[in-house]
N, C-alpha and C positions, 0 to 999 in steps of 0.2 A: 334381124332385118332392121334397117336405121329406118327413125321415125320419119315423114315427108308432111310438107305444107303443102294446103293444096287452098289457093285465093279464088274463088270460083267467079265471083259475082262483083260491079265495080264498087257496089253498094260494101263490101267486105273491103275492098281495097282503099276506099277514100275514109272508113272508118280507122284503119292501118295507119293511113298517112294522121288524121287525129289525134289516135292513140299514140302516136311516134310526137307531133307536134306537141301535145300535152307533158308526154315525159319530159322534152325538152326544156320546155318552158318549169317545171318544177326540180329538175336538174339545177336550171339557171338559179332559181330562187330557194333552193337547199343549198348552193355553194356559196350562195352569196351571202344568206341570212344567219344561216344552222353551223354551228362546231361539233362535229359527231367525233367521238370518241369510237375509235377501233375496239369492238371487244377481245378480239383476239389478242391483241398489244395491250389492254388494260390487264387482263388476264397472268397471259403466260409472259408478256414483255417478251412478243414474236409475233413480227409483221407479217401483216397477212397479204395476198398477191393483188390486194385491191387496195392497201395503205398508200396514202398522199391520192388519190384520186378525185380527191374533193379539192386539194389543194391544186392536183393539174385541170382540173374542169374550169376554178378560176382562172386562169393562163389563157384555156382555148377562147372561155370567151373575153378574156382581155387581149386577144389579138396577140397571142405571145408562144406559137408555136415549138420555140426551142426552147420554154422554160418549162413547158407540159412535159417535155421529157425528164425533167429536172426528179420532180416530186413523182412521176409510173410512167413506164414507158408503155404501159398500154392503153394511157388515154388517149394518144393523136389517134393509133389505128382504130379503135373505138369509136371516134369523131369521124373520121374518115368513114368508118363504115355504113354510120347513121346517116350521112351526109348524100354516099351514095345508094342508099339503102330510099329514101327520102325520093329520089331523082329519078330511080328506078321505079318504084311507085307510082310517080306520077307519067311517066314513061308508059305504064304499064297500063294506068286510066283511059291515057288517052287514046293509046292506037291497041288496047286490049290483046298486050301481048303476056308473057308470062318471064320476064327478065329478073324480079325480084324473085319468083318462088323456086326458078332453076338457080339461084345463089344461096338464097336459103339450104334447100333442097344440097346445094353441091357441101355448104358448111359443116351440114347434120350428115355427110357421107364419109367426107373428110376430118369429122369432130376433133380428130385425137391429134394430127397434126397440127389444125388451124384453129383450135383453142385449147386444148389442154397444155400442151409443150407451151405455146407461151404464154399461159397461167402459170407454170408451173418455172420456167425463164423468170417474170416475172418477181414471182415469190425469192427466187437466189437472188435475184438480184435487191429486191427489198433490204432480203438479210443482211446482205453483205454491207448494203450502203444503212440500215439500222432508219429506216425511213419510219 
């Protein structure tokens, strides 16, 4: 049986949209400050399905949408998600509906299509391009 969100309280919710805000904001200032070395690519010298993502997260917030595809193609939908992940949330505050947790809820149902396949896209594609 797949795991399920359950956001009860608005008090739960506006913490969500914080804890969302806060990743953000340290997202921002690990891409821009920090050079992290992949261990997986120090290692085996084999990109992992998260290699160049520091490099595409500078792009999204440089306003540079086709170059975020450049370095992972899963940073725009990533951003995309956050974004309306973020909208829904606050959606979700104000007229105390439940629009974020049936999306959640639909993700963790559908886990294996709408994240692992293209994690696992991803990763070929890495390969190939030696990112």
């Amino acid at each position: 049986m797949p795991m399920e969100i359950h956001l009860k309280t608005k008090k739960e919710k506006i913490s969500l949209i914080l804890l969302i805000l806060l990743a953000i904001i340290l997202l921002f200032l690990c891409s821009k400050y920090l050079k992290i070395k992949c261990p997986l690519k120090t290692i085996f010298h084999l990109p992992c399905p998260s290699c160049g993502l520091t490099r595409a997260t500078r792009q999204i917030f440089s306003l540079h949408p086709l170059k975020t595809l450049k370095y992972n193609i899963l940073a725009l939908p990533i951003a995309i998600l956050i974004i309306v992940a973020i909208i829904l949330l606050i959606i979700d505050c104000i007229k105390n509906t439940k629009y974020l947790e049936n999306l959640i809820n639909f993700f963790l149902k559908h886990y294996i299509i709408l994240i692992i396949v293209p994690i696992i896209i991803s990763w070929i594609i890495n390969i190939i391009r030696n990112i």
